[in-house]
Each structure stands twice: as structure tokens, then as C-alpha cells.
N, C-alpha and C positions, 0 to 999 in steps of 0.2 A: 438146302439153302447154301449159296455159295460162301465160304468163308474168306472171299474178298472185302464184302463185304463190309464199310462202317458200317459202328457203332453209335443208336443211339439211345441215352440215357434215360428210363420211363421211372418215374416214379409218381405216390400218389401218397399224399397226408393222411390219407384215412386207413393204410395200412402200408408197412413194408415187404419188400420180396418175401416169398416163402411163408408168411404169415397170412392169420385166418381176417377176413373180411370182417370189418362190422356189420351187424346186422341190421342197421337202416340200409344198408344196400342190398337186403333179400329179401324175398316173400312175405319174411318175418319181423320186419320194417317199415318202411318206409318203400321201398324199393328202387331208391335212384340209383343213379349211375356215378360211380367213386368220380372224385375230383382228381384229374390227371395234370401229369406236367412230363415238360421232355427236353432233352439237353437239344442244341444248337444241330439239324440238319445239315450234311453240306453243300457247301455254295451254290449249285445249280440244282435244287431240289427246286421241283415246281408245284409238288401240291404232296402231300401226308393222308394215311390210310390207316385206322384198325380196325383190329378183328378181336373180338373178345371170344374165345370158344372151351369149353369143357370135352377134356378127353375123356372123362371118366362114367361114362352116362351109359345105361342109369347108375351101374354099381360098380365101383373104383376095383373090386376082387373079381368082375367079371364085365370089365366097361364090353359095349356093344358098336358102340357108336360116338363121335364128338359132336355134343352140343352146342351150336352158335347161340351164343348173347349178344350181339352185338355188334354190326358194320357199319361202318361210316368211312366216307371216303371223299377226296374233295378239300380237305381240310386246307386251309390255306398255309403257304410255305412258309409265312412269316408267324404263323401262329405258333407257339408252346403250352399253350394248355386248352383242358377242355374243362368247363365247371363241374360242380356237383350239379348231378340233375339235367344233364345237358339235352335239351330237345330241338325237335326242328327250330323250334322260336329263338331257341338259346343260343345255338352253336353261330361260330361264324359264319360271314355273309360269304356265299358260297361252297359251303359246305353241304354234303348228301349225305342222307340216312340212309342206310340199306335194311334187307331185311331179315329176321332171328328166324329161328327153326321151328317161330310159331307163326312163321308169314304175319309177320306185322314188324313195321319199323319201329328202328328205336332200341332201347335197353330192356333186356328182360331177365328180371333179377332172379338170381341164383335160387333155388330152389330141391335140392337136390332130395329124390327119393328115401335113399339108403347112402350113410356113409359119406365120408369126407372126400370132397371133391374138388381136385387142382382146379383155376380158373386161370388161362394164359391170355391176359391184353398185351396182345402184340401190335406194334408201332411199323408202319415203314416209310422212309424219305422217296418218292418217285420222282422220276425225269421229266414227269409228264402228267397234266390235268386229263381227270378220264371222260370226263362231261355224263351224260346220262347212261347208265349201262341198260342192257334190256335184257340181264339179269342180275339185280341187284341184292344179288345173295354172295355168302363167301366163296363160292366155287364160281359167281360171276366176276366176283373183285377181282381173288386170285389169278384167274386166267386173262382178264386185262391186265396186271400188273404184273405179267408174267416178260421178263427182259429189261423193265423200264425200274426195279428196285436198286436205289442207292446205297442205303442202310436201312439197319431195325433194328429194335429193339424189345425188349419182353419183361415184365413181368408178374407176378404169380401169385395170387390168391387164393385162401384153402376156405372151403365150408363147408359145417356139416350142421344139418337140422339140429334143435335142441328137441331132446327128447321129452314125448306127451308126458 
């Protein structure tokens, strides 16, 4: 990622950077989706994109692969947050779901095998509205939003299963 790029501010009330998740937002909960907020995109941003994904999967001492939770894209430029819970019904009006690494859209709560597992919601401001992708997974977002990124942002959540 270019380090031209701004910066912007992700945070979420239900946990800070580097710190573990509550567990209504896992398997072992509830399972929603944390309540997000995001400082001020710049001026000519036209529409907002995250990607929630686990690097650490299945096992943080021998990840394999990164786990998506979670795309959504579409977001509208003047928005700053998304609720707790956020679903198609929820989010704003034109806003898209994409879909997790279990082909289904939407949020899919953390759950992790073995071991404590980073979660990175990553933010980015774009140039440009993507309208319907035809593929609406993070490697189809990424590759649309590939030139058209203003800023982004990140932050990072840890979970590990409570033991039986």
C-alpha cells in the first residue's frame, strides 16, 4: 500500500486497537458485527469500502491462509459509522454486502479453531462508487479498488476461544 496515502481514523466502542474482542461479537455470543466509526475521509472521496480479514487461520503458530469476515463496499461518502449488527436492512442506503470465506454475505463472527487470532477491519476512502461487482468477494473488491484508494485505515482485534 502506498504510503502516500491519508490517513483514516477507525475506531470501535466495543473494543480498542490491539485489544481482544468481546465476545458477543463471536461464535461465542451473539455474533454481530462491532459497532464502527471513522474520522473525516478526504474531500473528494466518493464512496468507503471494508474488509474485515484474519491472517492467522487456522493457527496463529502456523497460519495457512487469511480468513475474510467481512466486505462491504458502497458505503456512502458522507457516512462515518456502521452500527452494531449491521446488515443489508441496517446499513445505509446504498450500501453492498459482499461475501466472507464462507460464501455468504454479511458478517461472520470470529470463531477461531486454535489460538489467539489478529482480526484487521480495514477502512478505505475511494474515488469512485463500484456499483455491483461480479465478484463480490475481497479479491473482487481489492482488484476494483485497485488505483481509485484515497486513504485507509485499520484496526485490530484479537480472539481466542474460551477453553471447554
Amino acid at each position: 500500500m502506498s504510503a502516500a496515502r491519508a490517513k483514516i481514523t477507525l475506531t470501535s466502542p466495543a473494543f480498542k486497537d490491539g485489544e481482544a474482542l468481546p465476545t458477543r461479537l463471536t461464535c461465542e455470543g451473539d455474533g454481530v458485527s462491532p459497532e464502527l466509526a471513522w474520522s473525516d475521509p478526504p474531500g473528494e472521496t466518493k464512496s468507503l469500502a471494508l474488509i474485515v480479514d484474519d491472517p492467522d487461520a487456522p493457527d496463529p503458530a502456523r497460519p495457512q491462509r487469511t480468513f475474510v469476515h467481512w466486505v462491504v463496499y458502497d458505503i456512502p461518502a458522507t457516512a462515518r459509522s456502521l452500527p452494531e449488527g449491521a446488515h443489508l436492512d441496517s446499513a445505509a442506503v446504498g450500501t453492498r454486502i459482499g461475501h466472507n470465506d464462507v460464501n455468504k454475505p454479511g458478517w461472520y463472527p470470529p470463531c477461531p479453531p486454535i489460538g489467539r487470532h489478529r482480526y484487521f477491519f480495514k477502512i478505505y476512502a475511494l474515488d469512485i462508487q463500484l456499483g455491483a461487482l461480479a465478484t463480490a468477494s475481497k479479491a473482487g473488491l481489492e482488484e476494483a479498488m485497485e488505483g481509485h484508494v484515497l486513504a485507509e485505515g485499520v484496526l485490530v482485534g484479537t480472539y481466542e476461544k474460551r477453553a471447554e
